[in-house]
Backbone as CSV, one residue per row, in Angstrom:
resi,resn,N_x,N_y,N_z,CA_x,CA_y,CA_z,C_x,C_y,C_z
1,UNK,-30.655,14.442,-12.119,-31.802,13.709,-12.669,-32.958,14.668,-12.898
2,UNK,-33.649,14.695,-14.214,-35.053,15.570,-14.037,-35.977,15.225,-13.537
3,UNK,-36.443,16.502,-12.681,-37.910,16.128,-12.333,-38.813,16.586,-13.259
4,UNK,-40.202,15.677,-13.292,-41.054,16.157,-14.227,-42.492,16.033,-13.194
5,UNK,-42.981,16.993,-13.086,-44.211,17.361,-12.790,-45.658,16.583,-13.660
6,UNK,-46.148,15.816,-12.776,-47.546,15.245,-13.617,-48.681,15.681,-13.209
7,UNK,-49.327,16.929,-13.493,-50.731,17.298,-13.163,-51.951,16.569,-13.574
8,UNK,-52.680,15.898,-12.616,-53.801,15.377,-13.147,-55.012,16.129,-12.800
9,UNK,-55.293,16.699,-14.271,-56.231,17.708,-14.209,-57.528,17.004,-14.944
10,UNK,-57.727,15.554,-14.901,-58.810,15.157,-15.778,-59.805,14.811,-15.547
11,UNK,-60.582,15.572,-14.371,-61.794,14.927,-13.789,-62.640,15.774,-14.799
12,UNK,-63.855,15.726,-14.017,-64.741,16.346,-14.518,-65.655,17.298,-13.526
13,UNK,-65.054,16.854,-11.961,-65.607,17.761,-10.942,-66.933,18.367,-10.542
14,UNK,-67.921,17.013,-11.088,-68.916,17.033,-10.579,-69.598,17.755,-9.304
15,UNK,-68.739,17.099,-8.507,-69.658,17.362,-6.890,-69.245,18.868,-6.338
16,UNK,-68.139,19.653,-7.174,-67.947,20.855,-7.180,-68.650,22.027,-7.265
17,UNK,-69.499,21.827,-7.951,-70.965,22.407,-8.601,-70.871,23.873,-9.611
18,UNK,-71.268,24.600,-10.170,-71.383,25.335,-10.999,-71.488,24.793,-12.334
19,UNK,-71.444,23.589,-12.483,-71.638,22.861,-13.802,-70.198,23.117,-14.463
20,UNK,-69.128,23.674,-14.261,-68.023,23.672,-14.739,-66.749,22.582,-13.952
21,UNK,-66.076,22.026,-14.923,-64.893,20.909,-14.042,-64.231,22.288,-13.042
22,UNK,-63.844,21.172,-12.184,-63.304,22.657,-10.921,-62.086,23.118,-11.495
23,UNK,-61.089,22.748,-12.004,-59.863,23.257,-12.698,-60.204,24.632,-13.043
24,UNK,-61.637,24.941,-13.566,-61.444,25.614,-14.652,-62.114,27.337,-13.279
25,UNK,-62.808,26.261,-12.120,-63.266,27.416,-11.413,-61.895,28.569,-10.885
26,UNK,-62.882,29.827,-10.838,-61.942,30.751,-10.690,-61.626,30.832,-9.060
27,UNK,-60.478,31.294,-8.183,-60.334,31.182,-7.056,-60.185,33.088,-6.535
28,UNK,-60.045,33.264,-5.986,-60.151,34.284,-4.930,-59.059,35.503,-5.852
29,UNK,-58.542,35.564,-6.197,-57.226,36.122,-6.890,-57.322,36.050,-8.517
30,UNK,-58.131,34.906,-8.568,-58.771,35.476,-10.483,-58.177,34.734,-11.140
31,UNK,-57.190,33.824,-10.697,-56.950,32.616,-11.412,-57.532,31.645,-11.308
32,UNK,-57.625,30.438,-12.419,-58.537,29.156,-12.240,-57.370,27.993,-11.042
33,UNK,-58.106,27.404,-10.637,-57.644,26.240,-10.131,-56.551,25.652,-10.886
34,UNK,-56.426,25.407,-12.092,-55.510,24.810,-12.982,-54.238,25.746,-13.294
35,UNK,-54.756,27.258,-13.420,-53.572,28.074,-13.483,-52.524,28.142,-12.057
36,UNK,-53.940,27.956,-10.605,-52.892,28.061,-9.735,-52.168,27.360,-9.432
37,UNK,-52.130,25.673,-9.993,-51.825,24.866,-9.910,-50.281,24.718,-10.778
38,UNK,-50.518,25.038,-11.847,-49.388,24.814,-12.772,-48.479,26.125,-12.396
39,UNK,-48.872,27.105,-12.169,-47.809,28.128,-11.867,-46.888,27.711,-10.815
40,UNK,-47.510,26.931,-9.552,-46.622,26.449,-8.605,-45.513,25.999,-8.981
41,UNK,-45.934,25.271,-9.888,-44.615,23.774,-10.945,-43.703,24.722,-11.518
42,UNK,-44.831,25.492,-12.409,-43.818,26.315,-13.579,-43.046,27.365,-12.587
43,UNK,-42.716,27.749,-11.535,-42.201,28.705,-10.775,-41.196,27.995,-9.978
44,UNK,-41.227,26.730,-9.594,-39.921,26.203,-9.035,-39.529,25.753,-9.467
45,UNK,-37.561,26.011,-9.104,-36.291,25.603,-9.942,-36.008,24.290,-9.818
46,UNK,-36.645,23.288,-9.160,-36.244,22.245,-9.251,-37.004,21.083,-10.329
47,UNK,-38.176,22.032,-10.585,-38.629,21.300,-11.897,-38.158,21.823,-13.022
48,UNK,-37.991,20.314,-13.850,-37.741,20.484,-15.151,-38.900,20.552,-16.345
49,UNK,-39.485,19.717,-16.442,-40.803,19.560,-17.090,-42.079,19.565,-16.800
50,UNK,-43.009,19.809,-17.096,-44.737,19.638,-16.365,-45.540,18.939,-18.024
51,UNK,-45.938,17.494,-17.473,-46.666,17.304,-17.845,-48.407,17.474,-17.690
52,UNK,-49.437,17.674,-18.647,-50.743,18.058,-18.230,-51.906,17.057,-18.579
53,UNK,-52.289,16.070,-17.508,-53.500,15.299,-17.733,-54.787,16.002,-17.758
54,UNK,-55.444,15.835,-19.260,-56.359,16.722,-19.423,-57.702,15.897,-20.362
55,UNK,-58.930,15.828,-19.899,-59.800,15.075,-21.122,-59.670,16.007,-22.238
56,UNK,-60.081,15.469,-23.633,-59.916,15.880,-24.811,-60.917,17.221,-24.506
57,UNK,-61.999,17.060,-24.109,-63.027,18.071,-24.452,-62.513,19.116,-24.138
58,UNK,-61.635,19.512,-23.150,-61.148,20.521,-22.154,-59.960,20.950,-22.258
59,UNK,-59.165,20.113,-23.765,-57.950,20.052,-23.742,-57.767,21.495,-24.298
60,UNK,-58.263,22.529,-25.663,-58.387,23.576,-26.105,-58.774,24.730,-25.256
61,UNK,-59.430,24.560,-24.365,-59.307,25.192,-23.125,-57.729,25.669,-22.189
62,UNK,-57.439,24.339,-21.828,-56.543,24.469,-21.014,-55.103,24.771,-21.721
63,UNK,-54.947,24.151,-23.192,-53.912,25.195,-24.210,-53.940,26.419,-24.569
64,UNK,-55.206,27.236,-24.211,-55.007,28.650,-24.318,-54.988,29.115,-22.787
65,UNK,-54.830,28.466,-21.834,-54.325,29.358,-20.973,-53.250,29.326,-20.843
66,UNK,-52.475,28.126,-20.962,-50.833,28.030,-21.240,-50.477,28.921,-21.800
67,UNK,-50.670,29.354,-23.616,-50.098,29.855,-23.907,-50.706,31.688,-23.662
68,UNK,-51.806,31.695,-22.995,-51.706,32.830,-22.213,-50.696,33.298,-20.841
69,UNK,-50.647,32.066,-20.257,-49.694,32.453,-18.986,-48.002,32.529,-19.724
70,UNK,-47.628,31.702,-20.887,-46.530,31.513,-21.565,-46.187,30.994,-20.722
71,UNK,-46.667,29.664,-20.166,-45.909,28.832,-19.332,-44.922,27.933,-20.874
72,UNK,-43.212,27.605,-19.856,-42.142,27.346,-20.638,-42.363,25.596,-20.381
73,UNK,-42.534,25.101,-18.964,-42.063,24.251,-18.628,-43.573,22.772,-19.537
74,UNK,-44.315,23.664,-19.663,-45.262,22.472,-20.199,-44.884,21.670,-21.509
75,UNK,-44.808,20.937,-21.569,-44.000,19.828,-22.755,-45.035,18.610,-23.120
76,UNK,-45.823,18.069,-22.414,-46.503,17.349,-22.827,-48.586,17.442,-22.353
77,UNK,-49.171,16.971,-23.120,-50.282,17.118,-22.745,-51.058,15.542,-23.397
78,UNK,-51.330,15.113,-22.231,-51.650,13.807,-22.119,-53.410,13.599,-21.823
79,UNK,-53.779,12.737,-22.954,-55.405,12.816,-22.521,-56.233,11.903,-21.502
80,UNK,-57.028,12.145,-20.729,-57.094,12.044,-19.140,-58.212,10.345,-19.076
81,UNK,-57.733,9.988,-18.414,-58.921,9.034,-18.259,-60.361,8.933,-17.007
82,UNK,-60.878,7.722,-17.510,-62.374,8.124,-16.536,-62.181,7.984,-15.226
83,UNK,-61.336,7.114,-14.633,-59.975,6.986,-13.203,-59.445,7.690,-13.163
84,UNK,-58.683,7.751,-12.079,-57.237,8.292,-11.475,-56.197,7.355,-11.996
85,UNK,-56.509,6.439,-11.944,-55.240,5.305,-12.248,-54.984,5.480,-14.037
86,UNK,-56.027,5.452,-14.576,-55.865,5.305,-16.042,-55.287,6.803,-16.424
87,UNK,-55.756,7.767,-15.875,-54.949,9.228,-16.084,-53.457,9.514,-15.822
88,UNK,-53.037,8.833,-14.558,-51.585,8.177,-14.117,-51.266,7.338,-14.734
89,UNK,-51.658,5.943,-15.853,-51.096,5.437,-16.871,-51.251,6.133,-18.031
90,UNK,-51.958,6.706,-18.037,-51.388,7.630,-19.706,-50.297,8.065,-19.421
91,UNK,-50.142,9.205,-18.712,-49.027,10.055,-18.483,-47.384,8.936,-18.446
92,UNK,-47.662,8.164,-17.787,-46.366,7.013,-17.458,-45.861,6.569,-18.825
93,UNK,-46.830,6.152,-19.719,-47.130,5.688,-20.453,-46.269,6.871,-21.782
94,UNK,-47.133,8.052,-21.732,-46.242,9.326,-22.858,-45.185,9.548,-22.271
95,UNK,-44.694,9.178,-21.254,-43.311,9.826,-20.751,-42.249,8.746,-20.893
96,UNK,-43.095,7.794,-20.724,-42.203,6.207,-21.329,-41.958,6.178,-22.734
97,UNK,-42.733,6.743,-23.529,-42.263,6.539,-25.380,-41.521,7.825,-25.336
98,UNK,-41.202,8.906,-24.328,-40.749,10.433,-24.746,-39.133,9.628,-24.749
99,UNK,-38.682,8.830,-23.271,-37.484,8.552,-22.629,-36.625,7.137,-23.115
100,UNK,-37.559,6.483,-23.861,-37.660,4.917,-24.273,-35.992,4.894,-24.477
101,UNK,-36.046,5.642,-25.635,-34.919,5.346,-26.546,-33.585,6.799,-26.379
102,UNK,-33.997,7.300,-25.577,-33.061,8.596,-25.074,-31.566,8.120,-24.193
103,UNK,-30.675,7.625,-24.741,-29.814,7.152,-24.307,-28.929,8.316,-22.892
104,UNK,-29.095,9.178,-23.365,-28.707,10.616,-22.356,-29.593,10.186,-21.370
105,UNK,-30.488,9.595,-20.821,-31.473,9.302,-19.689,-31.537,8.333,-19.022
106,UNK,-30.953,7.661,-17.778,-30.975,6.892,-17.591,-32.321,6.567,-16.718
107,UNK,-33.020,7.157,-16.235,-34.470,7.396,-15.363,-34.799,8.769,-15.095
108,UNK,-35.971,9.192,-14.730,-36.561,10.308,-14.507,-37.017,10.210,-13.558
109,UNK,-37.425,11.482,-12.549,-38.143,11.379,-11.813,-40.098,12.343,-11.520
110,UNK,-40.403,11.690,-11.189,-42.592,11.476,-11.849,-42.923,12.027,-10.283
111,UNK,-43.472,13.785,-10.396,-44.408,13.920,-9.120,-45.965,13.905,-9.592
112,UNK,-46.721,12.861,-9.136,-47.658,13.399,-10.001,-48.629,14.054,-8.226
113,UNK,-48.999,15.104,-9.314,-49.732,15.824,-8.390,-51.085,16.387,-8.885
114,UNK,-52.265,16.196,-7.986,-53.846,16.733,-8.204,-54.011,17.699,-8.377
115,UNK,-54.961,18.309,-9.710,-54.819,19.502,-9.633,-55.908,20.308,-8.856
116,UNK,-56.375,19.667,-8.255,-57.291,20.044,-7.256,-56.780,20.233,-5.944
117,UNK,-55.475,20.369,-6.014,-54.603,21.064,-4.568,-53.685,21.908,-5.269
118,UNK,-54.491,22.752,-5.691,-53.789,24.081,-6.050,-52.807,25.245,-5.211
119,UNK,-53.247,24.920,-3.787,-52.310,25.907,-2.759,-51.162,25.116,-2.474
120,UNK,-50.587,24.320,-3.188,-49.163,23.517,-3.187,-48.246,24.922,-2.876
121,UNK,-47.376,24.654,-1.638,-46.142,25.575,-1.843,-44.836,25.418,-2.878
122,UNK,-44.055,26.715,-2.860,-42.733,25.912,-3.231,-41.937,25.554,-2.334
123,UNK,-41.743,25.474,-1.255,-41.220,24.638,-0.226,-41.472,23.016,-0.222
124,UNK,-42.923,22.866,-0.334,-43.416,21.538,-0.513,-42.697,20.849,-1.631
125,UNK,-42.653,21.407,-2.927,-42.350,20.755,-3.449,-40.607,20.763,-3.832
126,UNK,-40.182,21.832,-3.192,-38.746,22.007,-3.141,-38.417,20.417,-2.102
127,UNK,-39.212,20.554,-0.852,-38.778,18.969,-0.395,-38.972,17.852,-0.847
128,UNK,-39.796,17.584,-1.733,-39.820,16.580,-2.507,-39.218,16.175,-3.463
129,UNK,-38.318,17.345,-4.007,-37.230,16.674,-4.832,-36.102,16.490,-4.219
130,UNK,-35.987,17.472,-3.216,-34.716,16.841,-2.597,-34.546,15.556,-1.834
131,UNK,-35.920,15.216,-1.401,-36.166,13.479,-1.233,-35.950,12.566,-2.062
132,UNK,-35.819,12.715,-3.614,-36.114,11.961,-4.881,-34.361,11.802,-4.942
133,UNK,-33.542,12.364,-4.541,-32.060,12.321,-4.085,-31.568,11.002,-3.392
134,UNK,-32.504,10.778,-2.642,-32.019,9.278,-1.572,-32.936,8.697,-1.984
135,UNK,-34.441,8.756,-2.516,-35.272,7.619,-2.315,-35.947,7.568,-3.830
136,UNK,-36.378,6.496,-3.920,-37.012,5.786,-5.219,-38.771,6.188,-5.189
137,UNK,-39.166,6.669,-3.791,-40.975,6.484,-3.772,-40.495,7.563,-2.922
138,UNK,-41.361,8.549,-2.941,-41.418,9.528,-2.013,-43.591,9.887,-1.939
139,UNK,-43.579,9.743,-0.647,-45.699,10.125,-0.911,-45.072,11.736,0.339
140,UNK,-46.189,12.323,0.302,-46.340,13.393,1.359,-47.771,13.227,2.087
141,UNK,-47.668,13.415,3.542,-48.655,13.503,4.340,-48.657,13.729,5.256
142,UNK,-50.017,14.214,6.101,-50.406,14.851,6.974,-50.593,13.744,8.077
143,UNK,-50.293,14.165,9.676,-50.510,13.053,10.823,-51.946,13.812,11.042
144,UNK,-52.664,12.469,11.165,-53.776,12.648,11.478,-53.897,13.083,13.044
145,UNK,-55.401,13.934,12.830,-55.789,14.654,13.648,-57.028,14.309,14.551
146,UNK,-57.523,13.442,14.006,-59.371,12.735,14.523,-58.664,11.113,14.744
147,UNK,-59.097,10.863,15.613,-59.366,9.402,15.498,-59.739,8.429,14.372
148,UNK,-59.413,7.591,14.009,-59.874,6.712,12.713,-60.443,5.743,13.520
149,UNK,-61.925,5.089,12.921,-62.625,4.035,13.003,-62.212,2.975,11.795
150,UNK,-61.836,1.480,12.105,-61.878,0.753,10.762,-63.597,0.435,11.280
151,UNK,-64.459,0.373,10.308,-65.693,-0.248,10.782,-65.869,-1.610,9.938
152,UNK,-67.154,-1.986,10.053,-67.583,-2.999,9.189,-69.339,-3.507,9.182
153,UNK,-70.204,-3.371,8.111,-71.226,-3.841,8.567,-71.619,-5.238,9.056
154,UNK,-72.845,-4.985,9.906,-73.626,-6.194,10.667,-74.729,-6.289,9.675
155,UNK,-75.326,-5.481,8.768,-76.255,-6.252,8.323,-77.327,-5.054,8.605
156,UNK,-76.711,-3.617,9.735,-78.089,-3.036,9.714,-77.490,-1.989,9.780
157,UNK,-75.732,-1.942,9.533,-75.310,-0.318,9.748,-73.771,-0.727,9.742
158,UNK,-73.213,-0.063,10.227,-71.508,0.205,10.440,-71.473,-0.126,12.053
159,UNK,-70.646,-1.307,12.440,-70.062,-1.193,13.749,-68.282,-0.642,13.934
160,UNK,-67.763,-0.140,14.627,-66.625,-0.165,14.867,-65.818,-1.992,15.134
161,UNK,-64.711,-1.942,14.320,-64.551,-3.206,14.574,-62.736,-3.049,14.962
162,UNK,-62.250,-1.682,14.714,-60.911,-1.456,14.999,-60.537,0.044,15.762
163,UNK,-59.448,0.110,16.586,-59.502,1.643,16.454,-57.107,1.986,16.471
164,UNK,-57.285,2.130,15.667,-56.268,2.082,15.002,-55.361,3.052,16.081
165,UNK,-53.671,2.973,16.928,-53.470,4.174,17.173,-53.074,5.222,16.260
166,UNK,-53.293,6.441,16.733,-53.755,7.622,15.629,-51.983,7.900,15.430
167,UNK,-51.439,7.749,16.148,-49.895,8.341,16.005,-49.543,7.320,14.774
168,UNK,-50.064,6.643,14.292,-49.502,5.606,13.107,-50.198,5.914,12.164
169,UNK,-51.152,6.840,11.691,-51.945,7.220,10.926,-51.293,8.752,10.285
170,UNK,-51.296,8.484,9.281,-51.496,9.969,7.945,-52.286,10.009,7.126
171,UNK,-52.516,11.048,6.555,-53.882,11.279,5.772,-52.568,11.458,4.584
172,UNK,-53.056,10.793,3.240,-52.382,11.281,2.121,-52.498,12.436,1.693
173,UNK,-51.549,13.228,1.004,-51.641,14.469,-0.143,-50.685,13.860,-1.395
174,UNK,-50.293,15.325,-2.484,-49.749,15.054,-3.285,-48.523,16.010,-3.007
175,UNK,-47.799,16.010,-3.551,-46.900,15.580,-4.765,-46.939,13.507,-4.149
176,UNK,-47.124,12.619,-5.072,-46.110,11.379,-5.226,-45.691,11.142,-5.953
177,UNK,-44.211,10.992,-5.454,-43.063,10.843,-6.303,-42.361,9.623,-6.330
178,UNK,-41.872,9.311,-7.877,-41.405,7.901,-7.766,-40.301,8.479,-9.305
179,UNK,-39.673,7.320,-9.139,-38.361,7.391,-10.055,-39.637,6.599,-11.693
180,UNK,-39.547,6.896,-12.721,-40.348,6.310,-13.244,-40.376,5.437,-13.488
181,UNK,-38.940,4.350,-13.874,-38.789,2.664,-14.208,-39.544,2.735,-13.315
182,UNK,-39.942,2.618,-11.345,-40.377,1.895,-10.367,-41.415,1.989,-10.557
183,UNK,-42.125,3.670,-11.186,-43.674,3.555,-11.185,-44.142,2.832,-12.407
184,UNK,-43.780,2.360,-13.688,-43.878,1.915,-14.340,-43.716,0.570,-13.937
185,UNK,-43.211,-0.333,-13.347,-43.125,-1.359,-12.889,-44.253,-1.594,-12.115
186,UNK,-44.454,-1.241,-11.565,-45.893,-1.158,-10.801,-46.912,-1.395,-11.093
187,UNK,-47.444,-0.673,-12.253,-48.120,-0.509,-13.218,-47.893,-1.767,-14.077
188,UNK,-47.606,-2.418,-14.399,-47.402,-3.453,-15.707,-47.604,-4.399,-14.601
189,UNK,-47.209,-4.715,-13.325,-47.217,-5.626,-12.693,-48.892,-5.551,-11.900
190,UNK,-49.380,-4.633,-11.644,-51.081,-4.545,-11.443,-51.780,-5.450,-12.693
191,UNK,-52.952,-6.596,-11.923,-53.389,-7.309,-13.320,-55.177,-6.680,-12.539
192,UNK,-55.287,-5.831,-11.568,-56.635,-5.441,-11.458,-56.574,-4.101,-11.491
193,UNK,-56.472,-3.143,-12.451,-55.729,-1.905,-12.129,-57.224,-0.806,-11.192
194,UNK,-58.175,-1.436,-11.967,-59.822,-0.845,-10.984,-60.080,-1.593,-9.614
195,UNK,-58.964,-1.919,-8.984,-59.082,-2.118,-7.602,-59.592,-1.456,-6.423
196,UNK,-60.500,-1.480,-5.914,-61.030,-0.213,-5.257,-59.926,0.408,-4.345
197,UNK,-59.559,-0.745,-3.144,-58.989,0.055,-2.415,-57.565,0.891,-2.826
198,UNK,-57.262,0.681,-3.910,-55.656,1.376,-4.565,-56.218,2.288,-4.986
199,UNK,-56.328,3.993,-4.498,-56.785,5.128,-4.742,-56.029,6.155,-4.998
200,UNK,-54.496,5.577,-5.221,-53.418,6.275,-5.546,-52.467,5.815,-6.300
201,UNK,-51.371,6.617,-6.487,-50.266,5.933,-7.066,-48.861,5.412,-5.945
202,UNK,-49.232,6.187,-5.001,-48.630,5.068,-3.723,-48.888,4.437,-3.278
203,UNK,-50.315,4.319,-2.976,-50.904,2.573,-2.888,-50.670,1.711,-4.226
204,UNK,-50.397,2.363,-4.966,-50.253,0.975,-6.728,-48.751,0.485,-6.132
205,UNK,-48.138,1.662,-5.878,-46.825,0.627,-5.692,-46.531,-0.018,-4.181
206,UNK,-47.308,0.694,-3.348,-47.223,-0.053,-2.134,-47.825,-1.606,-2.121
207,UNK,-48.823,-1.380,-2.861,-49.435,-2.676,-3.045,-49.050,-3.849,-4.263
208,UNK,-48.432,-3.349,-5.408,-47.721,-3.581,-6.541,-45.829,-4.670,-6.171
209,UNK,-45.492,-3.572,-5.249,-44.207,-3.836,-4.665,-43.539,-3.668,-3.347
210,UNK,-44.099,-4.379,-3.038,-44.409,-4.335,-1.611,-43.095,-4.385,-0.885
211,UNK,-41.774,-4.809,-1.554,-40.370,-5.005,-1.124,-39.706,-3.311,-1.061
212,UNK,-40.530,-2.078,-1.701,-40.016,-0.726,-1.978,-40.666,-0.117,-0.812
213,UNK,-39.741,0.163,-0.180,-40.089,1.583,1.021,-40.831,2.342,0.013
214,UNK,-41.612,3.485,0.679,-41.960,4.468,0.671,-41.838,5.843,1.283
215,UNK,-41.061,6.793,1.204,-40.633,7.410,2.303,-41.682,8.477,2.532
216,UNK,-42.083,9.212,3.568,-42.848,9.828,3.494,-42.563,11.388,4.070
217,UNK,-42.777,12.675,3.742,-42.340,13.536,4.020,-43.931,14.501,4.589
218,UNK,-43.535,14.905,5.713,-44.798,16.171,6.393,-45.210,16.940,5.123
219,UNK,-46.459,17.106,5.194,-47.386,17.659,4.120,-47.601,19.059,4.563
220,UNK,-48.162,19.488,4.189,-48.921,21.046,4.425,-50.408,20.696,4.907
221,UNK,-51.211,21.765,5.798,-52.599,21.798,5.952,-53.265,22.633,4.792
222,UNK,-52.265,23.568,4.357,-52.587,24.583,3.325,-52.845,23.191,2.127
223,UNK,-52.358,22.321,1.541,-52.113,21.484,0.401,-53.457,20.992,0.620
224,UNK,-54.408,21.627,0.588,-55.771,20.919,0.747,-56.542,20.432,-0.675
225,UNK,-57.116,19.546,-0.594,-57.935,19.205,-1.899,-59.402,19.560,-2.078
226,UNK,-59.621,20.700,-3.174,-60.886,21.171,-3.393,-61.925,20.025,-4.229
227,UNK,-62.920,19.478,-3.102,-63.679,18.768,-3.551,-65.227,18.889,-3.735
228,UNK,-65.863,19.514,-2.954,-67.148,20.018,-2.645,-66.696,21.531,-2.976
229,UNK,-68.366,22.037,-3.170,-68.560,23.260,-3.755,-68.321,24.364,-2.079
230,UNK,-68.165,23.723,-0.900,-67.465,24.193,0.413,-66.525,24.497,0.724
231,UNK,-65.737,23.771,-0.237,-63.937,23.459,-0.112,-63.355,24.305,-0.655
232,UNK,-63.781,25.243,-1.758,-63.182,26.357,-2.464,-63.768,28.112,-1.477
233,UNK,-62.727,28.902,-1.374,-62.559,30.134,-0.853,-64.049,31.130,-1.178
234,UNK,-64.120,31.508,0.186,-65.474,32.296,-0.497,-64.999,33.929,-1.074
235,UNK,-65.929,33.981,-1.882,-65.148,35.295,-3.164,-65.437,36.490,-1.702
């Protein structure tokens, strides 16, 4: 079955700061965030394709570094939305009219991954396809390390109103992987797709289809997500 790689590279990375989307910031080694990102994909054998969620403005940008790196595996370039969710339905969406009518295909399999966790290994994602072997949903994550508070306000602040045990707790990362009929199902079956608390594409289907396991595989600490202008390596 192919795997196809979904980079969602379509923010705009505000809170990053330098006035540039963070993709495009350079990291410690002189590549951008987006190059280190896609080289991961384009360098392991178990991917077949990489698709690239990208806003239009940024899209001429990010096609000349492709065809500077001569990355092979990039095949589609999909334009990004003002969500996460709507950037994950485009992509579902171009990969659904690529496969529609491809009789040689009976399903594919969809990692979509942030491109704002650029230190992805290939181990990481070598286990994630070999998960996509037995399972239909595959998420990756980390066991939490801090205590979690559920809180709730009174009216003058946040009280603690839960304290969850921590051994049942993971912090999400990316790669999530799903066979695409399932993530597509998901998706058509969401009638609030700007739901706050669904901040992923394993919560769309956890919450979407609630009858589908999810399997979940140990993450990396390295697989970190650069969000603040703190979070990226000092030169």
């Amino acid at each position: 079955m192919k795997n196809i790689a979904v980079i969602l590279a379509g923010g705009r990375g505000s809170r990053a700061g330098e006035g540039i989307p963070k993709q495009f910031r350079t990291l410690k080694d002189g590549r951008t965030v987006f190059e280190t990102c896609v080289d991961a994909f384009e360098q392991n054998e178990h991917i077949d394709e990489i698709a690239v969620v990208m806003l239009l403005e940024y899209l001429d940008q990010a096609k000349a570094i492709a065809i500077r790196k001569g990355w092979q595996k990039v095949q589609y370039w999909v334009d990004g939305g003002h969500e996460r969710w709507e950037s994950s339905t485009n992509a579902v969406n171009a990969l659904n009219a690529r496969y529609a009518n491809d009789k040689t295909v009976s399903d594919v399999n969809v990692l979509i991954h942030d491109c704002a966790r650029p230190f992805i290994s290939q181990q990481l994602i070598t286990r994630v396809c070999k998960a996509l072997k037995s399972y239909r949903a595959v998420s990756v994550a980390l066991e939490a390390t801090d205590t979690i508070y559920i809180v709730q306000s009174d009216g003058r602040g946040s009280v603690i109103s839960e304290i969850p045990p921590r051994f049942t707790l993971r912090a999400a990362q990316t790669p999530q992987a799903f066979r695409l009929s399932l993530l597509t199902k998901a998706i058509r079956h969401n009638k609030q797709p700007a739901t706050p608390f669904i901040s992923d594409d394993a919560g769309l289907v956890f919450h979407e289809l609630p009858q589908q396991d999810i399997y979940v595989i140990e993450g990396e600490p390295s697989n970190r997500k650069l969000t603040f202008a703190e979070d990226f390596p000092d030169d």
